[in-house]
N, C-alpha and C positions, 0 to 999 in steps of 0.2 A: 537740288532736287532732280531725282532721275526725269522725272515724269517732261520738267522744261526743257533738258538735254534733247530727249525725245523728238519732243515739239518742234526744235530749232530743225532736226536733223529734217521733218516736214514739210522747212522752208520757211516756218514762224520768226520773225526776230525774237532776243529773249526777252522782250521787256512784253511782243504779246502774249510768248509764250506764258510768261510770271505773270500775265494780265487774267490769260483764259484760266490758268487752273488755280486763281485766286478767286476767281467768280462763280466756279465748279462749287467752292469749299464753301461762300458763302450763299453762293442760289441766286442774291437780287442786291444789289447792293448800288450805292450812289458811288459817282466816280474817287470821292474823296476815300473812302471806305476799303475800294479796291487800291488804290494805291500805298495805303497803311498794309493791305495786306499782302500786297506783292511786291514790296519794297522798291518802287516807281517815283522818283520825283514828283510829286507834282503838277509842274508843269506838265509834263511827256503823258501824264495818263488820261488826258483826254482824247489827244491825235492816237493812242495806241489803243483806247477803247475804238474810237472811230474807226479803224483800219481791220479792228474783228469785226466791226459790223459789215466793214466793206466785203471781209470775208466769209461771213455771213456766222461766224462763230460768236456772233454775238447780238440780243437785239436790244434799243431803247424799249423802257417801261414808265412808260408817262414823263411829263415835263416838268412838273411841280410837288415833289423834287426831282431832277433825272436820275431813274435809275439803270442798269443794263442787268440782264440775264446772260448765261451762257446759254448754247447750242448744246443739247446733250452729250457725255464724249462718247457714246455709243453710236447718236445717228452720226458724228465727226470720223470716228474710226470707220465705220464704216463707208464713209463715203472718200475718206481718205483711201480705203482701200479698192473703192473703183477706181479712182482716178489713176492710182499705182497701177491698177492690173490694163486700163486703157490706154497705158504710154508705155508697156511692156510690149502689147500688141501690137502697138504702131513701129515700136522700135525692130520687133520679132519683122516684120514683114518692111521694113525699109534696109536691116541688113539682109534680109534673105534677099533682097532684088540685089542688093552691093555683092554676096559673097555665096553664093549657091550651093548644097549640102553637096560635102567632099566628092568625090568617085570610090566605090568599096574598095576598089584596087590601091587609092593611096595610102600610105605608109606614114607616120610625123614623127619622129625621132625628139626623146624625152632627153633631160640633161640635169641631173641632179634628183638627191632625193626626196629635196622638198615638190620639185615641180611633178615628180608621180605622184606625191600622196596627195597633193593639192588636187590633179586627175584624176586621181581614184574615188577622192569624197565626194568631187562633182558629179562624179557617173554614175556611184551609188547613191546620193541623196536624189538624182534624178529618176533613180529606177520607179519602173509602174508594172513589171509581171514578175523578171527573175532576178537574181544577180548570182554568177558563179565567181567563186575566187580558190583559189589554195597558195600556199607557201607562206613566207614572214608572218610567222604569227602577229608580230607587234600591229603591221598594218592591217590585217586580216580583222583582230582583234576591236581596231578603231572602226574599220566597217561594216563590220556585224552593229553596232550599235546605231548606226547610221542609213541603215537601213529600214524603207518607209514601212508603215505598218501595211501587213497584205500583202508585200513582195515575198515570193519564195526564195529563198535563199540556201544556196548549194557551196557547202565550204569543205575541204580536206586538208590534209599535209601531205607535200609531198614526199614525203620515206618511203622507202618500202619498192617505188617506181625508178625507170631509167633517169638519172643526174638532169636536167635541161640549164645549169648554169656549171661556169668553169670553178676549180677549185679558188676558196678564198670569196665566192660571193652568195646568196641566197637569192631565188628566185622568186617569182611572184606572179599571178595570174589571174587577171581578171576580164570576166564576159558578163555584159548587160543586155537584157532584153531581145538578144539575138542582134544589135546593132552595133553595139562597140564593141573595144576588146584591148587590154594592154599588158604586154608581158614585159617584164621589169626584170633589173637584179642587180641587187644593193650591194654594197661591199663590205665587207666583214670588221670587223674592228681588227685598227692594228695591218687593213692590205690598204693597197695603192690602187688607186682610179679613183673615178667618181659613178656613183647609182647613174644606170640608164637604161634605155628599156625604147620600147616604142607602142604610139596608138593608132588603130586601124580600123575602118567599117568591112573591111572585107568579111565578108559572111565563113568564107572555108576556116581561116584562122578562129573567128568567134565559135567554129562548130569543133574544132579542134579541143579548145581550151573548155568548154563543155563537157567534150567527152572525154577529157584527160581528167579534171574534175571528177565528174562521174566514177573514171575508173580507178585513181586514189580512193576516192569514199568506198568505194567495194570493197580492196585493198586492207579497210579497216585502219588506215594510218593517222587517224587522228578524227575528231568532228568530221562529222561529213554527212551525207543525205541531205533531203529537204525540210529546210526549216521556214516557216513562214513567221515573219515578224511582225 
């Protein structure tokens, strides 16, 4: 069942996991009953009810006979999901003391074409105003769709303009929200190298690949203007 995969991924073991959305399914049930339904030993489903109560995903319902209820999985999800967002926050601000936001001026040198598109998706699924890109359709393609709803998004081909990759590769271009920026260029089927590229906060390079963008989409050489998603 997906749903106790989930649960474990949570931090549940699976037998609470198979406990709690056995109890989901029946509402209120005696521990003998949950255990029939969530395929539990026996013995183990009383200490594994006990340990949802401890976690509060579960409560006794009288003694005579003991029954247990769940915890809604709406008020659970949701609270699940503070707790997720309050150890991001902590985590957010304990590496920011360890490792402090780049200098625009550095430069990170990419190596392979897995590790650009892996950068690429993150920068786009990140976006909160713009995203420009042009070149490799195939990546371009996978980004347009990835792109948050309410981002404008400025895409072109580059034809039509001056080459910015040597022969034998395809280039690639992408600016986020005025803060990143990564020019890339894959290698052709059939040439020698490996895809590489580089990522940078430098604001002149991100204003650059904007307005090369920009001046592709004029160019008319493929999709291009603003699209908002």
């Amino acid at each position: 069942m997906s749903a106790v995969i989930h649960l474990q991924a949570l931090g549940l073991t699976e037998y609470e996991a198979r406990a709690y959305t056995a109890l989901l399914a029946l509402g209120r049930a005696v521990p003998a009953r949950v255990a029939r339904q969530a395929g539990i030993p026996r013995p183990k489903i009383y200490e594994t009810l006990e340990r949802l109560e401890g976690r509060g995903l579960a409560a006794r319902m009288g003694q005579n006979p003991l029954e247990y209820a769940p915890l809604s999985a709406r008020e659970y999800l949701a609270r699940a999901r503070r707790s997720f967002d309050d150890r991001l926050g902590a985590l957010d601000r304990d590496l920011s003391r360890l490792a402090p936001d780049p200098a625009p001026e550095a430069v990170y040198h990419l190596y392979g074409e897995a590790a650009i598109r892996s950068l690429c998706e993150d920068l786009t699924l990140n976006a909160r105003r713009s995203v420009y890109m042009a070149g490799e359709s195939s990546l371009a393609d996978r980004l347009e769709r990835l792109t948050p709803r309410g981002v404008a998004l400025h895409r072109a081909a580059l034809t039509g303009l001056p080459s910015i990759a040597a022969v034998g590769q395809r280039a690639f271009l992408l600016a986020r929200d005025g803060e990143a920026a990564v020019i890339a260029h894959f290698i052709d089927e059939g040439g020698h190298g490996e895809a590489h590229g580089v990522h940078t906060h430098n604001p002149v390079v991100i204003h650059l690949i904007e307005g090369y963008v920009g001046l592709a989409a004029q160019q008319g050489s493929g999709p291009g203007g603003a699209l908002t998603s």
